[in-house]
C-alpha beads as a LAMMPS data file, in Angstrom:
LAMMPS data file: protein, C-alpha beads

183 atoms
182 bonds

1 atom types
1 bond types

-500.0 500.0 xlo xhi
-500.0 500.0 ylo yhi
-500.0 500.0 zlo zhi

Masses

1 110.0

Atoms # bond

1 1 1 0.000 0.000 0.000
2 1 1 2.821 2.272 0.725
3 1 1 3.720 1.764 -2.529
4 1 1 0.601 3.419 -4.250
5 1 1 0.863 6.330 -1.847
6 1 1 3.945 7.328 -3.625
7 1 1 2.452 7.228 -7.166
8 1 1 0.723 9.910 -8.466
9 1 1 -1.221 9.442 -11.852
10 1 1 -0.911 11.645 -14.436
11 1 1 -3.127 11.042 -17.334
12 1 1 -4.242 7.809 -15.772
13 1 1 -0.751 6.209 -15.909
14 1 1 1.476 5.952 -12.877
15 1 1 4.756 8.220 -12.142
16 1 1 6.830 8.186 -8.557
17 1 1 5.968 11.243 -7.148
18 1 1 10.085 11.559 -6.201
19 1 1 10.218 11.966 -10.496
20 1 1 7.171 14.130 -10.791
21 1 1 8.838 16.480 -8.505
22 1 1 12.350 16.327 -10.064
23 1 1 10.845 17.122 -13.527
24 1 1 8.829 19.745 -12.591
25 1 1 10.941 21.554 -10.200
26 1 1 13.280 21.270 -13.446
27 1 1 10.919 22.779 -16.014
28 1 1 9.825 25.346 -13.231
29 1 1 13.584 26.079 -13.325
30 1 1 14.262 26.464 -17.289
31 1 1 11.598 28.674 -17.326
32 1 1 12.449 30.843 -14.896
33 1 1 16.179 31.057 -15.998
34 1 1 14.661 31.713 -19.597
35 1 1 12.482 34.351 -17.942
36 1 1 15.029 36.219 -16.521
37 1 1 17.405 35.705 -18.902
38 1 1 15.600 37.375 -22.029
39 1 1 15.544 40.915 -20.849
40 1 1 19.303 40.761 -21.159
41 1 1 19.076 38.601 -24.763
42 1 1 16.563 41.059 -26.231
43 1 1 19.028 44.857 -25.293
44 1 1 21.301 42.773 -27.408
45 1 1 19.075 44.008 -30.341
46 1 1 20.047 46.636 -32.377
47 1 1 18.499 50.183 -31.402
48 1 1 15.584 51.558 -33.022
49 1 1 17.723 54.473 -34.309
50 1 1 20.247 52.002 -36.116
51 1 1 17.564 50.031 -37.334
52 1 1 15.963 53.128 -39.052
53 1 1 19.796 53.525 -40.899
54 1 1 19.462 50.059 -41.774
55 1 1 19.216 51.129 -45.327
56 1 1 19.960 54.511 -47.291
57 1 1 18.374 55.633 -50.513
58 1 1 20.604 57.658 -52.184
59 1 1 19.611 59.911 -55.766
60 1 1 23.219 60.124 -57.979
61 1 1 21.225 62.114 -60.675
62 1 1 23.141 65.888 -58.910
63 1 1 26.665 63.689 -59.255
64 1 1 28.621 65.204 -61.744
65 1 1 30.772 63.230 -63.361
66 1 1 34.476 63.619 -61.159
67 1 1 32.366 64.430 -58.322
68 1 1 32.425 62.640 -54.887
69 1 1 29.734 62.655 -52.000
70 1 1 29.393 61.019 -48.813
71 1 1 26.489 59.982 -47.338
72 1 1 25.544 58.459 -44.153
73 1 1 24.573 54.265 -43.890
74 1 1 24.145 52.705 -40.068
75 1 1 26.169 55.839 -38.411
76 1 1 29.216 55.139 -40.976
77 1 1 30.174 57.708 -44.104
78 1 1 29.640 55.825 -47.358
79 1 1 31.024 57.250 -50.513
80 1 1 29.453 58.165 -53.761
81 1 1 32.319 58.851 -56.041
82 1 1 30.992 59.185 -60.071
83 1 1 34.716 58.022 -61.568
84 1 1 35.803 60.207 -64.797
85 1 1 36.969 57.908 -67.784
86 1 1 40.661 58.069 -66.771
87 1 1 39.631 57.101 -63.379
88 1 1 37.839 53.825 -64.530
89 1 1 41.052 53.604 -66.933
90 1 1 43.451 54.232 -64.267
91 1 1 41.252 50.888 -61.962
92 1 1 41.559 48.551 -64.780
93 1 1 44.950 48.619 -65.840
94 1 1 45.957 48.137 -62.368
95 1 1 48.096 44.250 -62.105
96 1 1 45.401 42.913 -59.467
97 1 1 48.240 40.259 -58.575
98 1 1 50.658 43.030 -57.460
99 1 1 47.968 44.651 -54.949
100 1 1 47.769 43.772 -51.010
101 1 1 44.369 42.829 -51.129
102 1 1 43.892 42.090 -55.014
103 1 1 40.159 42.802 -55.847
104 1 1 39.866 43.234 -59.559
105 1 1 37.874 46.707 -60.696
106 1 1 34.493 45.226 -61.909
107 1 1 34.508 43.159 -58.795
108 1 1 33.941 46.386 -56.829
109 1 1 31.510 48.197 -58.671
110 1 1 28.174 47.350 -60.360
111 1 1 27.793 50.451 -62.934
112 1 1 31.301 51.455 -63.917
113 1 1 31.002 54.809 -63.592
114 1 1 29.891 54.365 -59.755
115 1 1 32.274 53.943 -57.177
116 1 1 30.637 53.212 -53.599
117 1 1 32.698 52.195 -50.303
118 1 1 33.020 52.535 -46.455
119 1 1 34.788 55.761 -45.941
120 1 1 36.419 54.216 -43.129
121 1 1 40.524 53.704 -42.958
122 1 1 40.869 49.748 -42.837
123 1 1 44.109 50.703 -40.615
124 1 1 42.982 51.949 -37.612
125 1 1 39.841 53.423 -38.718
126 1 1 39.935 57.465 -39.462
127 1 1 38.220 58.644 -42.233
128 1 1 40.604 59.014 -45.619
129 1 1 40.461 62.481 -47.531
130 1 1 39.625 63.031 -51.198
131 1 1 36.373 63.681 -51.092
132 1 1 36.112 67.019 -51.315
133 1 1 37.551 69.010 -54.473
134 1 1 41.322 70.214 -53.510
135 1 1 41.396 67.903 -50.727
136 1 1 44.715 64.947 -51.101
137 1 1 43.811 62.036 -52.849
138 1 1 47.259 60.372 -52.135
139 1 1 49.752 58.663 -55.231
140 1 1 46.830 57.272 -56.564
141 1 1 44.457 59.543 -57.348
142 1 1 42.115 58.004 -54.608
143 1 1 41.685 58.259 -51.262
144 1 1 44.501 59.501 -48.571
145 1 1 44.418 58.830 -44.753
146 1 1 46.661 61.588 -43.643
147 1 1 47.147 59.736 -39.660
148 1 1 49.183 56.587 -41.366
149 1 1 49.628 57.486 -44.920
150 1 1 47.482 54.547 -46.703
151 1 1 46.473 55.836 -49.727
152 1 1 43.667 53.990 -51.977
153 1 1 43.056 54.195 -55.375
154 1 1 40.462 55.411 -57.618
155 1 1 38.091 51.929 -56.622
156 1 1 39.325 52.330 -53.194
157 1 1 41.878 49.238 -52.784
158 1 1 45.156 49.870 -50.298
159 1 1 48.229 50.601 -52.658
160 1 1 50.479 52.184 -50.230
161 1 1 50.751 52.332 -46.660
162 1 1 49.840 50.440 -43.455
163 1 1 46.515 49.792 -44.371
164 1 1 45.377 46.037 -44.383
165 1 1 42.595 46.179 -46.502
166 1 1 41.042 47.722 -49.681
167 1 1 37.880 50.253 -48.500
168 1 1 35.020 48.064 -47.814
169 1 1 31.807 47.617 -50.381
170 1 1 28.609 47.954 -48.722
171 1 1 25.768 45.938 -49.680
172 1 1 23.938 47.899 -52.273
173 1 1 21.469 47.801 -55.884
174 1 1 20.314 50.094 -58.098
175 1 1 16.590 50.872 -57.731
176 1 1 17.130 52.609 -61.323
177 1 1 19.084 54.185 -63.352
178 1 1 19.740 57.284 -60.877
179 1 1 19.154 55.881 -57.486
180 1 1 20.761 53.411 -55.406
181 1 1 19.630 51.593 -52.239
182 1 1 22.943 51.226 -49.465
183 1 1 22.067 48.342 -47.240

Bonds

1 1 1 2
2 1 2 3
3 1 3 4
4 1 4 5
5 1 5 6
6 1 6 7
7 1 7 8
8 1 8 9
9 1 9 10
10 1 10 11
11 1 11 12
12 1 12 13
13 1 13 14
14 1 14 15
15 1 15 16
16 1 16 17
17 1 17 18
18 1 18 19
19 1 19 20
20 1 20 21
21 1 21 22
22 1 22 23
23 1 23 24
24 1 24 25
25 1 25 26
26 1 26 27
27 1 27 28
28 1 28 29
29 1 29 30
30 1 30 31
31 1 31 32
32 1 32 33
33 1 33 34
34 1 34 35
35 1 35 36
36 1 36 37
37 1 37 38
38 1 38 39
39 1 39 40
40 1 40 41
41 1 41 42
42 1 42 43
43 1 43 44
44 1 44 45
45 1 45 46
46 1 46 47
47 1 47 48
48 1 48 49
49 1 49 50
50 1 50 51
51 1 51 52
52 1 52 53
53 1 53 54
54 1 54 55
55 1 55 56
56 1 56 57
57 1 57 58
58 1 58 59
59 1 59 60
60 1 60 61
61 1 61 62
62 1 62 63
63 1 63 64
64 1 64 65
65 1 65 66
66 1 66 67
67 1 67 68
68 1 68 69
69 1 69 70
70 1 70 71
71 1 71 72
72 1 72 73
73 1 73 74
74 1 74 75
75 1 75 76
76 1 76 77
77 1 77 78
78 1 78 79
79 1 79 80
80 1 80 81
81 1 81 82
82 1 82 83
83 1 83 84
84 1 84 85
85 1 85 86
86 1 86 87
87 1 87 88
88 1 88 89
89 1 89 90
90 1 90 91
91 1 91 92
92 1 92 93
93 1 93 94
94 1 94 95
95 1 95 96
96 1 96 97
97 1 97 98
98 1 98 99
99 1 99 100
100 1 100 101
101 1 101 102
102 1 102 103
103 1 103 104
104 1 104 105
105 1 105 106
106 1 106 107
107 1 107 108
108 1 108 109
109 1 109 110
110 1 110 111
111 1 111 112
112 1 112 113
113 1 113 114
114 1 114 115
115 1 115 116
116 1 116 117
117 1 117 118
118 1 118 119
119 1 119 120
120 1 120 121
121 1 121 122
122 1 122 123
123 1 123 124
124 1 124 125
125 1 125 126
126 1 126 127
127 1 127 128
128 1 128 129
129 1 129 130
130 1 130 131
131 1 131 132
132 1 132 133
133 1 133 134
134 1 134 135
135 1 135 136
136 1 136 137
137 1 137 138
138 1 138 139
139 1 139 140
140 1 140 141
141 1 141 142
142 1 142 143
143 1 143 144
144 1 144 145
145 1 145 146
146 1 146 147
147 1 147 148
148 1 148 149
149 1 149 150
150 1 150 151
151 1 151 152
152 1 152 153
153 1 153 154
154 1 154 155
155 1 155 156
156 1 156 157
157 1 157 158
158 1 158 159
159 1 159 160
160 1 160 161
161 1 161 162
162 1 162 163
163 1 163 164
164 1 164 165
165 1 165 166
166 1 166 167
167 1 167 168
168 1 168 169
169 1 169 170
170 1 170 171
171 1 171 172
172 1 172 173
173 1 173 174
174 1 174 175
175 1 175 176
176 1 176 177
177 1 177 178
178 1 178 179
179 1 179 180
180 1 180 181
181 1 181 182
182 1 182 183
């Protein structure tokens, strides 16, 4: 009889109460760790500020051809350059084997005469010059970060300097033939 005492039925079949208790003190537990434990998963999430910069809709149709502008894309500068014919020349007949991070022109761009990278050193992170007319665009006729002395060329890969890598591409498509969509 003592036996049966310790049974309790659960959907009319038998279970030990001793593993009743141990499972549901045990699922009582995982739930409350999960509980408590989300709050702190969830501020992981990006802010509703970034998520609003997510993506960046930019009009090129005011570019002029030579003509460079930055924009903002998730708090970082992201630039626009519209690349003259001897700029696109000047990419292509680059040796992509001789280059520290060899990325071939067309593997960079998606409309050749549009030019559009992180306008972020890949050195130690300051912003390179060149964007602005009279401003240094270093031996390359690119970009120049003045605080090391990487300089990029005219589709933003490292050619000179302590500088890793080549300016980074962000993820972006052409929504037409004048506006493009960063992110």
């Amino acid at each position: 009889m003592a036996e049966a005492e310790d049974n309790i039925s659960i959907l009319g079949k038998e279970v030990p109460r001793r593993d009743f208790l141990i499972y549901g003190s045990t699922a009582l537990g995982v739930a409350g760790v999960a509980l408590t434990a989300w709050p702190f998963i969830d501020s992981m999430n990006p802010a509703a500020d970034t998520l609003a910069l997510a993506t960046t809709e930019v009009d090129l149709s005011p570019i002029q051809e030579g003509q460079s502008i930055t924009v903002k894309w998730q708090g970082k500068p992201v630039f626009v350059r519209h690349r003259t014919d001897r700029e696109i020349e000047l990419a292509k007949e680059t040796d992509v084997k001789s280059l520290r991070d060899p990325q071939a022109d067309d593997a960079r761009v998606q409309q050749e005469p549009w030019l559009i990278v992180v306008g972020i050193c890949t050195h130690l992170g300051c912003i390179p010059l060149g964007q602005k007319p009279g401003e240094p665009r270093g031996d390359y006729s690119g970009w120049f970060c003045p605080c090391h002395g990487s300089h990029y060329d005219t589709a933003g890969r490292i050619r000179k300097g302590p500088a890793p890598l080549n300016l980074a591409v962000p993820p972006y498509k052409f929504v037409d033939d004048t506006t493009i969509l960063i992110g």
